[in-house]
C-alpha positions as CSV (number, residue, x, y, z in Angstrom):
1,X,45.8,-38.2,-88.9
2,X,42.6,-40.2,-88.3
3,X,40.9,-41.4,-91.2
4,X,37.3,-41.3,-91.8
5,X,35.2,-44.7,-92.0
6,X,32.8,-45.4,-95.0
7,X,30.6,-48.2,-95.4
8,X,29.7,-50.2,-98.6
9,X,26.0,-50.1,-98.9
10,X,26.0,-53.5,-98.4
11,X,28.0,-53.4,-94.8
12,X,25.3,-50.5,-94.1
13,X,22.4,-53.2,-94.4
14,X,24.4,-55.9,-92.4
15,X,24.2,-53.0,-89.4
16,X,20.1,-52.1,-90.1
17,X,19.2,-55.9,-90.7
18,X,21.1,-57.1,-87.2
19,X,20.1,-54.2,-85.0
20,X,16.7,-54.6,-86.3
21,X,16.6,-58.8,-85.8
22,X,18.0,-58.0,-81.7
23,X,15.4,-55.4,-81.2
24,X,12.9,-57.4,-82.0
25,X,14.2,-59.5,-79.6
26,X,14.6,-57.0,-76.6
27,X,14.3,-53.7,-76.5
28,X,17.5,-51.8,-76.5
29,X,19.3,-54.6,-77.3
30,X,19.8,-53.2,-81.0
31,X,20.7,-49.9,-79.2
32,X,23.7,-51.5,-77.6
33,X,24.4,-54.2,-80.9
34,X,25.3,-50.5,-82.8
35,X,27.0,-49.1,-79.8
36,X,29.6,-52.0,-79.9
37,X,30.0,-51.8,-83.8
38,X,30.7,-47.5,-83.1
39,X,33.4,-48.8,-79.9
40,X,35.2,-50.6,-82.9
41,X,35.1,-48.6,-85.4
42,X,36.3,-46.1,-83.3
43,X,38.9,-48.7,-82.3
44,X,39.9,-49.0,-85.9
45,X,40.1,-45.2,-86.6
46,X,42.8,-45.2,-83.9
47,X,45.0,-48.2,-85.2
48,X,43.6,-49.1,-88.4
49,X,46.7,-52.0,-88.7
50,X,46.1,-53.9,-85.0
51,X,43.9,-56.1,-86.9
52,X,45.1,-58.8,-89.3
53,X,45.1,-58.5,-92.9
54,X,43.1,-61.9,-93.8
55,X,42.7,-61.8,-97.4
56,X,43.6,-59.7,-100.6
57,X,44.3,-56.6,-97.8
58,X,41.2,-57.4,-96.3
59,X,40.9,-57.1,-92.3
60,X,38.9,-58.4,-89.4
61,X,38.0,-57.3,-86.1
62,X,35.6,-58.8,-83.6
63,X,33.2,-56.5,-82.0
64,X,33.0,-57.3,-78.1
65,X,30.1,-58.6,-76.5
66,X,28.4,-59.6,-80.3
67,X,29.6,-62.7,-82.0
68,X,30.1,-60.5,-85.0
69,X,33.2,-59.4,-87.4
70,X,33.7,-56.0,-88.9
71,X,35.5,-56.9,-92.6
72,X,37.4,-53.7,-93.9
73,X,40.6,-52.3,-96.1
74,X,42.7,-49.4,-95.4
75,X,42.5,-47.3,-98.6
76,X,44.7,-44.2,-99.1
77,X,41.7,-41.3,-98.2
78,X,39.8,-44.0,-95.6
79,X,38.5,-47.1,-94.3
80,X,36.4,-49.0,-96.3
81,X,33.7,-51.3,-94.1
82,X,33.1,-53.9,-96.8
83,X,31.0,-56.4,-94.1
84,X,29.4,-56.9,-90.7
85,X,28.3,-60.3,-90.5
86,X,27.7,-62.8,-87.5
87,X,30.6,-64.9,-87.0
88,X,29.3,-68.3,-88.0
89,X,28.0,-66.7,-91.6
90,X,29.9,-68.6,-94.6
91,X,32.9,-66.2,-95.7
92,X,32.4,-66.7,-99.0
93,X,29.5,-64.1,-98.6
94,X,32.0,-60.7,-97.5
95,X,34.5,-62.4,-100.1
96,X,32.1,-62.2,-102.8
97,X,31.8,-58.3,-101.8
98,X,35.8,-57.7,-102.7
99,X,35.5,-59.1,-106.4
């Protein structure tokens, strides 16, 4: 059974904000920012546990081709995106997210 993938509002905006900042820098380049965060989301759907738990059940996966991290938690009725934030962004932001 696959389970389905829900984003905090918060983790919504980290999605809108950064495809928003790269097409303002190119054209399409938002376009293909969300088509990477979809190819690992899907990923997760299909082995939710491949990634490592890294705090409090918390979990991390990189999105290829974006230096950016997908932060979720495998709850009983889905996955919970708590974050999407750029790689070199303090973690102490997402943590502040799972209190």
């Amino acid at each position: 059974m696959t389970l389905d993938v829900a984003f905090r509002p918060q983790a919504e905006a980290d999605v809108l904000e950064t495809y928003d900042w790269y097409e303002r820098q190119q054209a399409g380049l938002g376009e293909s920012y969300v088509d990477s965060v979809d190819a690992t989301l899907d990923r997760i759907q299909r082995m939710p546990k491949m990634y490592p738990v890294i705090i409090q059940q918390i979990r991390r996966a990189k999105i290829k081709k974006f230096p950016y991290l997908v932060f979720y938690r495998i709850l009983s009725e889905r996955i919970e995106v708590i974050a999407v934030l750029h790689c070199s962004r303090d973690p102490k932001l997402w943590e502040r997210r799972i209190r």
